[in-house]
Backbone as JSON Lines, residues from 0, in Angstrom:
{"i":0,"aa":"X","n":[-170.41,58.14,13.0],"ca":[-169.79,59.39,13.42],"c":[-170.22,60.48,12.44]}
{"i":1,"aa":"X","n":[-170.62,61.69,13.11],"ca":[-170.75,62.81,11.85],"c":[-169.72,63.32,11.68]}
{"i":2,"aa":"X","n":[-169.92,63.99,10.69],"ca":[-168.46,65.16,9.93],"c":[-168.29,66.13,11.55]}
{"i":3,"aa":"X","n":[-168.81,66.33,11.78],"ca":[-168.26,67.22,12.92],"c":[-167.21,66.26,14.3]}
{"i":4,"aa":"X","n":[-167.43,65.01,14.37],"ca":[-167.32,64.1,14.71],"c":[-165.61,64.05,13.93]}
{"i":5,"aa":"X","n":[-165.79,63.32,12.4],"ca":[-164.59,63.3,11.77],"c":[-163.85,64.47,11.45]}
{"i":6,"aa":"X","n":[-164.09,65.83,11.58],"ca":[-163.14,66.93,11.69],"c":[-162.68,67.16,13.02]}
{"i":7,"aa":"X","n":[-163.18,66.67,14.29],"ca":[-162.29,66.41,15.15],"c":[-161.41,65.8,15.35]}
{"i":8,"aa":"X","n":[-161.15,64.37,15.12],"ca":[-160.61,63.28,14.69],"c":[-159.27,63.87,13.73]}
{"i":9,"aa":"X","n":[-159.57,64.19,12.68],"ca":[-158.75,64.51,11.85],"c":[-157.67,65.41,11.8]}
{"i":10,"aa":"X","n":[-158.17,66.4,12.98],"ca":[-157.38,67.48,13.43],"c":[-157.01,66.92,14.86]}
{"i":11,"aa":"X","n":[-157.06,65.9,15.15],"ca":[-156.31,65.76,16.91],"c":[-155.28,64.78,16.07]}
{"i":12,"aa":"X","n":[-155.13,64.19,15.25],"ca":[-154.37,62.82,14.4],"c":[-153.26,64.51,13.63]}
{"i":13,"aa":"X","n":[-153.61,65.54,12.79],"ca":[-152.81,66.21,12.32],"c":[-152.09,67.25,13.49]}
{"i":14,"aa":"X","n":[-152.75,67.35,14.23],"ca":[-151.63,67.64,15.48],"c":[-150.96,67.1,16.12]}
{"i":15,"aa":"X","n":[-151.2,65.42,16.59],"ca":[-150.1,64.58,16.77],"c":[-149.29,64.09,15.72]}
{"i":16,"aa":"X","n":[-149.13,64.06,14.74],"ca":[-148.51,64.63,13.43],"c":[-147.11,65.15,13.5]}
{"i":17,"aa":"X","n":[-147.8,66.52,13.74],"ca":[-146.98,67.88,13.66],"c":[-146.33,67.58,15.05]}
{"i":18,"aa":"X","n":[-146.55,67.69,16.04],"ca":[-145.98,67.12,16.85],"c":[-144.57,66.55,16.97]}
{"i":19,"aa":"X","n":[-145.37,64.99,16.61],"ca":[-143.98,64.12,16.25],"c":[-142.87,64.42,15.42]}
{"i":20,"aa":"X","n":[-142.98,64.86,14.47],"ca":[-142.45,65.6,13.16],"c":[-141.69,66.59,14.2]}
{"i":21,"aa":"X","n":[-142.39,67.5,14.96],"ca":[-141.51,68.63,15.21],"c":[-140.65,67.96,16.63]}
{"i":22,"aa":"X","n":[-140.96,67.22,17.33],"ca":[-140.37,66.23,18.06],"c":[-138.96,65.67,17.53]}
{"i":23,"aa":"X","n":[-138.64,65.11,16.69],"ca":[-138.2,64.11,15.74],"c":[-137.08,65.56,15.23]}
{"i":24,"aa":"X","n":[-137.43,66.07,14.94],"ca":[-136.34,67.22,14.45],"c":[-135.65,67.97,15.48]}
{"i":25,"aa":"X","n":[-136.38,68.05,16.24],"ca":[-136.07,68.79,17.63],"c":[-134.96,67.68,18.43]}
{"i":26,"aa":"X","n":[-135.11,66.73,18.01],"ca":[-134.06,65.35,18.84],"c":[-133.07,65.16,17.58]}
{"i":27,"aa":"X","n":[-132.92,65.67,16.35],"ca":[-132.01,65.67,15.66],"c":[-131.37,66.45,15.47]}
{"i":28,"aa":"X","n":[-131.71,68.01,16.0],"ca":[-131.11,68.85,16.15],"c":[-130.69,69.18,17.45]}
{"i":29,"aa":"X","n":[-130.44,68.05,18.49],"ca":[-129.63,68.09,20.01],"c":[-128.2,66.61,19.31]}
{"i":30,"aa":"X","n":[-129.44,66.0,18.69],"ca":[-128.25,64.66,18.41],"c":[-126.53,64.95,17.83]}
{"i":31,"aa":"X","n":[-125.29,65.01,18.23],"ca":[-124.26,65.3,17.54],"c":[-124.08,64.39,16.36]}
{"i":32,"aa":"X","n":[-124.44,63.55,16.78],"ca":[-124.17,62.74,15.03],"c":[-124.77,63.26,13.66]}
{"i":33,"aa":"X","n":[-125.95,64.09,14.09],"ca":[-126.63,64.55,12.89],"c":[-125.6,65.57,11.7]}
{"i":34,"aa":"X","n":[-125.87,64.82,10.39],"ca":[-124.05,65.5,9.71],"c":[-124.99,66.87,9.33]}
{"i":35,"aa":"X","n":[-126.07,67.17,8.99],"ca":[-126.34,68.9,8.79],"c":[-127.05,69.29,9.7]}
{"i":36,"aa":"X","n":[-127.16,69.77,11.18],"ca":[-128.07,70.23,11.57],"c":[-128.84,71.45,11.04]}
{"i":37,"aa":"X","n":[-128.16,72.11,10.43],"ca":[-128.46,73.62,10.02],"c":[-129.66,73.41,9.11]}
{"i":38,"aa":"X","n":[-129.73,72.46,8.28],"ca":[-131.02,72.01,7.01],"c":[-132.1,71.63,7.88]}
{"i":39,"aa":"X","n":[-131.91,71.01,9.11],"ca":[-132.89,70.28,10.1],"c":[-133.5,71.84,10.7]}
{"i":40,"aa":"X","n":[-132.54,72.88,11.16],"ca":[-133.64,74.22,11.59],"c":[-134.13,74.7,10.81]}
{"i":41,"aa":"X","n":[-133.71,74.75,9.37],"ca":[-134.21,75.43,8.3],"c":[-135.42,75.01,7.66]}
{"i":42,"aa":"X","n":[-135.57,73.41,7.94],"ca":[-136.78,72.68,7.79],"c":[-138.12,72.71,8.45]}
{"i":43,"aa":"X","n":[-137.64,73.1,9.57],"ca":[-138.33,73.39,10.92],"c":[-138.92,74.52,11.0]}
{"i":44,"aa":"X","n":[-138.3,75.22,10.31],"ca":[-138.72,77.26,10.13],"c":[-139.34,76.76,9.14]}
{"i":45,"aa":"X","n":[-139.44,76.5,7.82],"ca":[-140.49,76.24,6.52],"c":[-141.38,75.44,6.62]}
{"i":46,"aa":"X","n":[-141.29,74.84,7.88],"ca":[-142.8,73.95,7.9],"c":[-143.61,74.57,9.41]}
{"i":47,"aa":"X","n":[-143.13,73.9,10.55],"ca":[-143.5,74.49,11.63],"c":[-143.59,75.73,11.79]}
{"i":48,"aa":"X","n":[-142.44,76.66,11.28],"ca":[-142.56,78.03,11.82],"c":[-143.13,79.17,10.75]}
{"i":49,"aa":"X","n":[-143.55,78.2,9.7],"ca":[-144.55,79.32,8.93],"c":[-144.49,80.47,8.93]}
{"i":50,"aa":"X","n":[-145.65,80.89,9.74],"ca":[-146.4,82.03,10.18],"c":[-145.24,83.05,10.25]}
{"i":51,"aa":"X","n":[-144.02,82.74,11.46],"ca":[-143.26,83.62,11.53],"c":[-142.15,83.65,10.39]}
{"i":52,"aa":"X","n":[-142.11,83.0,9.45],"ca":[-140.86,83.04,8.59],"c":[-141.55,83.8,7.61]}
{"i":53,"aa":"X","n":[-142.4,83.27,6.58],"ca":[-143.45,84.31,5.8],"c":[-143.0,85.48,6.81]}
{"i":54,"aa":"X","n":[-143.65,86.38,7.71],"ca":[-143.66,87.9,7.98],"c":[-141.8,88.25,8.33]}
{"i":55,"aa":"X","n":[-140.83,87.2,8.62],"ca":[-139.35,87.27,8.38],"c":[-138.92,87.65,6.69]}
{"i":56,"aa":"X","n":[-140.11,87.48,6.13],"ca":[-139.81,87.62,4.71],"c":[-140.01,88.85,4.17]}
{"i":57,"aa":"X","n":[-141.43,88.97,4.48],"ca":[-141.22,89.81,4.03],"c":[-140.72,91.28,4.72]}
{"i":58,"aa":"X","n":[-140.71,91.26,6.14],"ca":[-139.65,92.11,6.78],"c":[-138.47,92.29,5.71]}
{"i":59,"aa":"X","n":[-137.51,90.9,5.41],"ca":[-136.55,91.01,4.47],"c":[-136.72,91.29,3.0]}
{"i":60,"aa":"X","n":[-137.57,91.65,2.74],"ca":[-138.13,92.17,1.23],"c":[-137.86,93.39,1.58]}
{"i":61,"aa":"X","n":[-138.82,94.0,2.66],"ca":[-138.07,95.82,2.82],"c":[-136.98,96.05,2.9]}
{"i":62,"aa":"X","n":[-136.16,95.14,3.67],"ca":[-135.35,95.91,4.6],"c":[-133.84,95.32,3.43]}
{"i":63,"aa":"X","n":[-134.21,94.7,2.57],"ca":[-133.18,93.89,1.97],"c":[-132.09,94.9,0.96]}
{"i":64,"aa":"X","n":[-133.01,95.82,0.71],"ca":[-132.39,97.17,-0.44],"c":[-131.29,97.9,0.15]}
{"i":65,"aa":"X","n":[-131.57,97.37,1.82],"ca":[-130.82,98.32,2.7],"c":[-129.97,97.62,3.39]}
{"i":66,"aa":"X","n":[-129.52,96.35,3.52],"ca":[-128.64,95.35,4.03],"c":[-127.47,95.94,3.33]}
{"i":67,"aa":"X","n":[-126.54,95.68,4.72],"ca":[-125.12,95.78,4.27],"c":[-124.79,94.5,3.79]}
{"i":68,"aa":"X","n":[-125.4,93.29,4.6],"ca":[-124.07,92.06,4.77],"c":[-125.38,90.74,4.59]}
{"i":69,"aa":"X","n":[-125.57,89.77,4.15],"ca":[-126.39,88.92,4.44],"c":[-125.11,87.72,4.35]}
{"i":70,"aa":"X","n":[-125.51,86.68,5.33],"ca":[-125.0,85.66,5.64],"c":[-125.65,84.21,6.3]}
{"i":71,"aa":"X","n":[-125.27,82.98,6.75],"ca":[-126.15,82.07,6.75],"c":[-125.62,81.85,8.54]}
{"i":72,"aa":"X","n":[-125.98,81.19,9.33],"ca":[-125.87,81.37,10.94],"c":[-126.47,79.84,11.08]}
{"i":73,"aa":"X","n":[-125.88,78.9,11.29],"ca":[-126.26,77.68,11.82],"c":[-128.0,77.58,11.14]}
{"i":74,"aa":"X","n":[-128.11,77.84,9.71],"ca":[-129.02,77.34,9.22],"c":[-129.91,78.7,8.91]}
{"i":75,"aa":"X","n":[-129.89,79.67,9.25],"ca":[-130.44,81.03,9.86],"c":[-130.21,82.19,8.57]}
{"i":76,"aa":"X","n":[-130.64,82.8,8.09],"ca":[-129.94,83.92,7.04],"c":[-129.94,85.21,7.74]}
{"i":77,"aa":"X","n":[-128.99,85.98,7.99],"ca":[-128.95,87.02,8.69],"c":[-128.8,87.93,7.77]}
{"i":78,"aa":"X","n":[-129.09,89.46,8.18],"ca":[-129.0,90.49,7.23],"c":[-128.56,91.15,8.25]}
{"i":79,"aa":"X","n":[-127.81,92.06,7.66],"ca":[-127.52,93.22,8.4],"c":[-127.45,94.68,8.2]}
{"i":80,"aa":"X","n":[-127.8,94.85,8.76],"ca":[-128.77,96.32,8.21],"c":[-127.98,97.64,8.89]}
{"i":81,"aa":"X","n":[-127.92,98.76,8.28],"ca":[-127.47,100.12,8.95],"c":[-128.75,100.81,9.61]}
{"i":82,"aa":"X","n":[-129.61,100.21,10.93],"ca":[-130.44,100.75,11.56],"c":[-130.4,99.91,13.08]}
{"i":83,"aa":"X","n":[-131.12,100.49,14.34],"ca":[-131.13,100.11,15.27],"c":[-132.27,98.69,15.39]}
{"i":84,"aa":"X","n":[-131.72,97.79,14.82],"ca":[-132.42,96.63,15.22],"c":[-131.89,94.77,15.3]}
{"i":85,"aa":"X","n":[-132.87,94.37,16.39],"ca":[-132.18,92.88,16.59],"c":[-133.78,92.35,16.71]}
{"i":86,"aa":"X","n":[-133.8,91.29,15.28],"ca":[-135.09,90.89,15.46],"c":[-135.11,89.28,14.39]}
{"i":87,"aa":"X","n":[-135.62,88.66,15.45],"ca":[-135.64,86.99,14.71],"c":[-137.03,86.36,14.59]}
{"i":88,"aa":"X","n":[-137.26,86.42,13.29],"ca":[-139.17,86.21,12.88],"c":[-138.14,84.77,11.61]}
{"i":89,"aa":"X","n":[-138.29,83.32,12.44],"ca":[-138.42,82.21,11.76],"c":[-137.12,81.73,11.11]}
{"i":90,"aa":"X","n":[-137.12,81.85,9.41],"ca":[-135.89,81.57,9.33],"c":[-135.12,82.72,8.66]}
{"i":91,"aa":"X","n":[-135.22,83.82,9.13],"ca":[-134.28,85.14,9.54],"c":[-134.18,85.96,10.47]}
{"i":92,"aa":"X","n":[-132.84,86.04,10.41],"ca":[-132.46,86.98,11.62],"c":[-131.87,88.47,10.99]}
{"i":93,"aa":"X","n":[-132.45,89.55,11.23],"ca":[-131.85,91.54,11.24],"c":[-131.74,91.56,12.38]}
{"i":94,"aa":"X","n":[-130.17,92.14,12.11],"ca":[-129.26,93.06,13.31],"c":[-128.88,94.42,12.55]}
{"i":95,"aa":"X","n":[-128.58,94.7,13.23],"ca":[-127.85,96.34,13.12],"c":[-126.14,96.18,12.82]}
{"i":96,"aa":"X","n":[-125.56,96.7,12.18],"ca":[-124.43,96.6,11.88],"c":[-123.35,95.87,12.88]}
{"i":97,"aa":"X","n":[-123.46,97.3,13.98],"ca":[-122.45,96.89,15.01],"c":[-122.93,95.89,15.92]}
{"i":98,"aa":"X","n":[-123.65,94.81,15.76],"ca":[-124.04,94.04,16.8],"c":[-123.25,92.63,17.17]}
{"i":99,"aa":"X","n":[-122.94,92.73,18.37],"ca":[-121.88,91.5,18.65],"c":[-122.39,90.25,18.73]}
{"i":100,"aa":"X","n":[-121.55,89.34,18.62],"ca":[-121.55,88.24,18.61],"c":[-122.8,87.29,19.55]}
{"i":101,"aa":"X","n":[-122.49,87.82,20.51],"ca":[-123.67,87.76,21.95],"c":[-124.91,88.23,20.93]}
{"i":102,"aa":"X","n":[-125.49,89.18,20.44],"ca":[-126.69,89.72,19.94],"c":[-127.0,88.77,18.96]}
{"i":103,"aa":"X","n":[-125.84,88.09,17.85],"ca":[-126.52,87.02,16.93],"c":[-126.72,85.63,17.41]}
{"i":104,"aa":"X","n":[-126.44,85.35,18.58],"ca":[-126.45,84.35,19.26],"c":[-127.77,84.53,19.9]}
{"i":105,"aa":"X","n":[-127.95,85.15,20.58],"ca":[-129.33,85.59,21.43],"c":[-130.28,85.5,20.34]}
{"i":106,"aa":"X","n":[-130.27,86.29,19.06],"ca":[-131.59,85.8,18.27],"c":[-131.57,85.05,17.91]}
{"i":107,"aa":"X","n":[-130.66,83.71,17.59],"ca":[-130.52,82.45,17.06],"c":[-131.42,81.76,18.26]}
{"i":108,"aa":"X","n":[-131.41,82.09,19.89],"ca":[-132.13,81.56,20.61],"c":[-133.22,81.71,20.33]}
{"i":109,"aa":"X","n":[-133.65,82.6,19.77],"ca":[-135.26,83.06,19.18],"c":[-135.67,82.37,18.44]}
{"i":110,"aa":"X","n":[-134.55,82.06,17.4],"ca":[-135.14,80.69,16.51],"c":[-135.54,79.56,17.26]}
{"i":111,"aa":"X","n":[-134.62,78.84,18.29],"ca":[-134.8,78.11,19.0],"c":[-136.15,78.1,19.15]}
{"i":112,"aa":"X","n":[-136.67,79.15,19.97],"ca":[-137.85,79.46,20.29],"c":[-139.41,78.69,19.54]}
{"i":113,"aa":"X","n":[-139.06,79.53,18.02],"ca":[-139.5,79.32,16.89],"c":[-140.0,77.54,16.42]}
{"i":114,"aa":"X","n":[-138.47,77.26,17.24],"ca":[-139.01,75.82,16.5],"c":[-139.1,74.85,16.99]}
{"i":115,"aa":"X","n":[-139.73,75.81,18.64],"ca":[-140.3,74.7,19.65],"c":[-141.54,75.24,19.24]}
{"i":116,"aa":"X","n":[-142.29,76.52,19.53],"ca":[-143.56,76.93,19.52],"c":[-144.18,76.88,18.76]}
{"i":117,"aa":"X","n":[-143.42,77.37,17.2],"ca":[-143.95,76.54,16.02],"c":[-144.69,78.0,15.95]}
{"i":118,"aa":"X","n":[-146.28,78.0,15.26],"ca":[-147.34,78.87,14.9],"c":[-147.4,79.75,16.44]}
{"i":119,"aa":"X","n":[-147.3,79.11,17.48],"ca":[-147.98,79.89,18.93],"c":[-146.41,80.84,18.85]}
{"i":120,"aa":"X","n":[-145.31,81.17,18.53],"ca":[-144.07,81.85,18.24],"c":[-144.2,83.53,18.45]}
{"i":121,"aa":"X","n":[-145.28,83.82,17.58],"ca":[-145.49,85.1,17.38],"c":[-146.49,86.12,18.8]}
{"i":122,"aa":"X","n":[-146.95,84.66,19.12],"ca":[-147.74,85.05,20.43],"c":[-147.04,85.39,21.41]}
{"i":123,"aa":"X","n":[-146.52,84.11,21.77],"ca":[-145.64,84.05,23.08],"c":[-144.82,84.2,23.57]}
{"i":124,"aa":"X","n":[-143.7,84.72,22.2],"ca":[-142.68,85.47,22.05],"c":[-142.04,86.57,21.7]}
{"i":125,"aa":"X","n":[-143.01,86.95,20.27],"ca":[-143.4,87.73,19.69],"c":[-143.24,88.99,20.44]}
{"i":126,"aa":"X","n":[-144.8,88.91,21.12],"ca":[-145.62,90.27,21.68],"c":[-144.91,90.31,22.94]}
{"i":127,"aa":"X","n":[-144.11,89.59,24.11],"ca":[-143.83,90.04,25.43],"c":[-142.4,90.44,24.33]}
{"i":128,"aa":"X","n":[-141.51,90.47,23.24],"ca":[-140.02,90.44,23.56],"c":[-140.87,91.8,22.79]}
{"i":129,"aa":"X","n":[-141.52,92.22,21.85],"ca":[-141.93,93.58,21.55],"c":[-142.35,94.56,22.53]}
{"i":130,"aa":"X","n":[-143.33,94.22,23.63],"ca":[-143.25,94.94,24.82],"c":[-142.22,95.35,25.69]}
{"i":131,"aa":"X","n":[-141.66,94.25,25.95],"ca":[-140.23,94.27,26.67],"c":[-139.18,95.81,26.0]}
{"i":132,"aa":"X","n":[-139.42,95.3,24.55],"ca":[-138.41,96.43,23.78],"c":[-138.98,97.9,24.02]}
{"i":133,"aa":"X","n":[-140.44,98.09,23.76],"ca":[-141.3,99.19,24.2],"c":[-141.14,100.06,25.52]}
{"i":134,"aa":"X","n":[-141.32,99.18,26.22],"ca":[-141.23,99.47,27.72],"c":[-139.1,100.02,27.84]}
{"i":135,"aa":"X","n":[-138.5,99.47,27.72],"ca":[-137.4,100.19,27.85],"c":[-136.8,101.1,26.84]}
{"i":136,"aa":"X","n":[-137.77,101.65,25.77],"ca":[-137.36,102.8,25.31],"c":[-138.21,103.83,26.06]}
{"i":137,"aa":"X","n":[-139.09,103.39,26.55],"ca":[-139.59,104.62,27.13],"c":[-138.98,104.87,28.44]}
{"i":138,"aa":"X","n":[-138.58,103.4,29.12],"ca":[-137.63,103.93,30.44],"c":[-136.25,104.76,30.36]}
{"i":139,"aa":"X","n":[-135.78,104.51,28.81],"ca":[-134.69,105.45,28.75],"c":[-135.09,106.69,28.3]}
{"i":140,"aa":"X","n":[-135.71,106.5,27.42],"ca":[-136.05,108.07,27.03],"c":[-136.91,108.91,27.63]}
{"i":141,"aa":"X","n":[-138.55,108.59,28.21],"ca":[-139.18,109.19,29.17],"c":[-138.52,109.53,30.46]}
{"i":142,"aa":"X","n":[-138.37,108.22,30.97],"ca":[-138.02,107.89,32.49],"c":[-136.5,108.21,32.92]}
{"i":143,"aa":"X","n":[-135.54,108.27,31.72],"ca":[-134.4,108.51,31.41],"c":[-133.46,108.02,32.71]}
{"i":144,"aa":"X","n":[-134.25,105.97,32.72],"ca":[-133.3,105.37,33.59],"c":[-131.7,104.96,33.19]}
{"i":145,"aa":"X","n":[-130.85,104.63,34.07],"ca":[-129.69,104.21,33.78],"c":[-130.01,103.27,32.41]}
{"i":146,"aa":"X","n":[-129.15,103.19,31.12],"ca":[-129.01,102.17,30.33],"c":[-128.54,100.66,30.44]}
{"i":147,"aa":"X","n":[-127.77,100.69,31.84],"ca":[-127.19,99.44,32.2],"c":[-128.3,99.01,32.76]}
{"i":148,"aa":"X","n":[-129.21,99.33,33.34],"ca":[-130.06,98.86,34.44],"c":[-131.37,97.9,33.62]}
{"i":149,"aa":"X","n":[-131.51,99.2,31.99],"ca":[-132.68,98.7,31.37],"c":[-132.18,97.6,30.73]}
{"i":150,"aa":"X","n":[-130.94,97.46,30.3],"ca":[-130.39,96.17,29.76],"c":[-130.44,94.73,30.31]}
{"i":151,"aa":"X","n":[-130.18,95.23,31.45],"ca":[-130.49,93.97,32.8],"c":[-131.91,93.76,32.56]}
{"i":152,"aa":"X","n":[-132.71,94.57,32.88],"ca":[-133.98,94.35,33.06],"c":[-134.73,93.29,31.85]}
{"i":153,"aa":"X","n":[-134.13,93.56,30.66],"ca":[-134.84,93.37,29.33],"c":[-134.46,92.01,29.48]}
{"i":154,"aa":"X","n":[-132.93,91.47,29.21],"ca":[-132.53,90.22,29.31],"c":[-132.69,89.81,30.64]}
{"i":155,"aa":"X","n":[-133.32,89.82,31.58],"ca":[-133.42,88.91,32.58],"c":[-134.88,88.46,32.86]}
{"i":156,"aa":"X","n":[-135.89,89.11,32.02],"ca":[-137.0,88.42,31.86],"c":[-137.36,87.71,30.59]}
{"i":157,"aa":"X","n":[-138.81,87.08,30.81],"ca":[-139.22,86.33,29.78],"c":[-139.51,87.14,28.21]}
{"i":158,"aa":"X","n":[-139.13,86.9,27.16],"ca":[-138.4,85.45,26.87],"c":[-137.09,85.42,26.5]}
{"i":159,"aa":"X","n":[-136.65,87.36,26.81],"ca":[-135.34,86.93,26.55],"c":[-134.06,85.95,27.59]}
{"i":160,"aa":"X","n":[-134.47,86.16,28.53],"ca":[-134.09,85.28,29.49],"c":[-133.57,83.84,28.92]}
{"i":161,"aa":"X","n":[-134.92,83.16,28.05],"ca":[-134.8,81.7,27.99],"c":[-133.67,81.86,26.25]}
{"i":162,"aa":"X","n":[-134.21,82.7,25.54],"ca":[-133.6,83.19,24.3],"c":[-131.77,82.62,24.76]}
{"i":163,"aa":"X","n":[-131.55,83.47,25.78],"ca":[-129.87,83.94,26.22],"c":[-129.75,82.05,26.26]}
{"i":164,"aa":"X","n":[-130.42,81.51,27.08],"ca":[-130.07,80.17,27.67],"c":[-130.01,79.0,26.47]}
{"i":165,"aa":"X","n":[-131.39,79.18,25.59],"ca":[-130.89,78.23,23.78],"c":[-130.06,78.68,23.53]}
{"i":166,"aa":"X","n":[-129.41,80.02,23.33],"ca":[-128.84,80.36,22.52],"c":[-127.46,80.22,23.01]}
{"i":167,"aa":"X","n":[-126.83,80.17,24.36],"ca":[-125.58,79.5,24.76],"c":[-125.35,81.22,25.5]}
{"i":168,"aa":"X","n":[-126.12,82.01,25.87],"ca":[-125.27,83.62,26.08],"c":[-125.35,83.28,27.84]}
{"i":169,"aa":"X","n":[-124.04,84.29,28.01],"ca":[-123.83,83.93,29.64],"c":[-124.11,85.55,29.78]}
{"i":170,"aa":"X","n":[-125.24,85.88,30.76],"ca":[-124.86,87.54,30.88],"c":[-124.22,87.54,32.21]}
């Protein structure tokens, strides 16, 4: 076999790997017997979810001078900030002060997200829930549609849709 040969090999064996691993956590964090689940997502964000926890970081490096409240969320560190935002990159979650219960729940589904998709997170979740957000500031403010309507709109597609459903939210 050549090296090109054994760097295939080596990388189809470290993705069934990662896999199992993220498999295996993912069934310990549905299992009720498990006595910490919260260390099992937090494990899951520092290994699998990399990519997005690093740029959760350092998001929380800026934004940290300016937190009112930081706290821990079923494994999760939340900050809370005096600005308009709800955003879950790995293993942190920024909200905006007044944000209810429903809103830290919904980005906890994001984690969810996170620590099924793993590295593909920022892609596939990432960029449509950033568009999604895009697109209805301009429908309120350009288009200056009803606010109830754009709210519907936002949570009833992908991915906040599936977000609401990990995360336990009934809209």
């Amino acid at each position: 076999m050549n090296s090109t040969g054994v760097v295939a090999v080596s990388a189809k064996m470290i993705a069934c790997l990662a896999f199992l691993f993220i498999e295996g956590c993912l069934k310990l964090l549905s299992n009720k017997k498990v006595r910490n689940p919260k260390k099992v997502m937090s494990l899951i964000q520092w290994t699998w979810g990399l990519p997005q926890t690093i740029l959760g970081a350092l998001v929380v490096f800026v934004v940290l001078p300016k937190a009112t409240r930081t706290s821990i969320f079923r494994g999760i560190r939340v900050l809370t900030v005096d600005a308009p935002i709800g955003v879950s990159l790995g293993a942190f979650i920024i909200l905006t002060e007044d944000a209810s219960a429903e809103s830290l729940v919904h980005e906890y589904g994001h984690c969810i997200q996170s620590a099924i998709l793993g590295p593909l997170y920022l892609i596939l979740v990432g960029l449509p829930s950033a568009l999604r957000v895009g697109i209805s500031f301009l429908r309120y403010k350009v288009l200056k549609h009803n606010p109830g309507s754009i709210v519907k709109w936002y949570y009833g597609g992908y991915p906040e849709k599936w977000a609401d459903k990990l995360g336990g939210v009934a809209r």
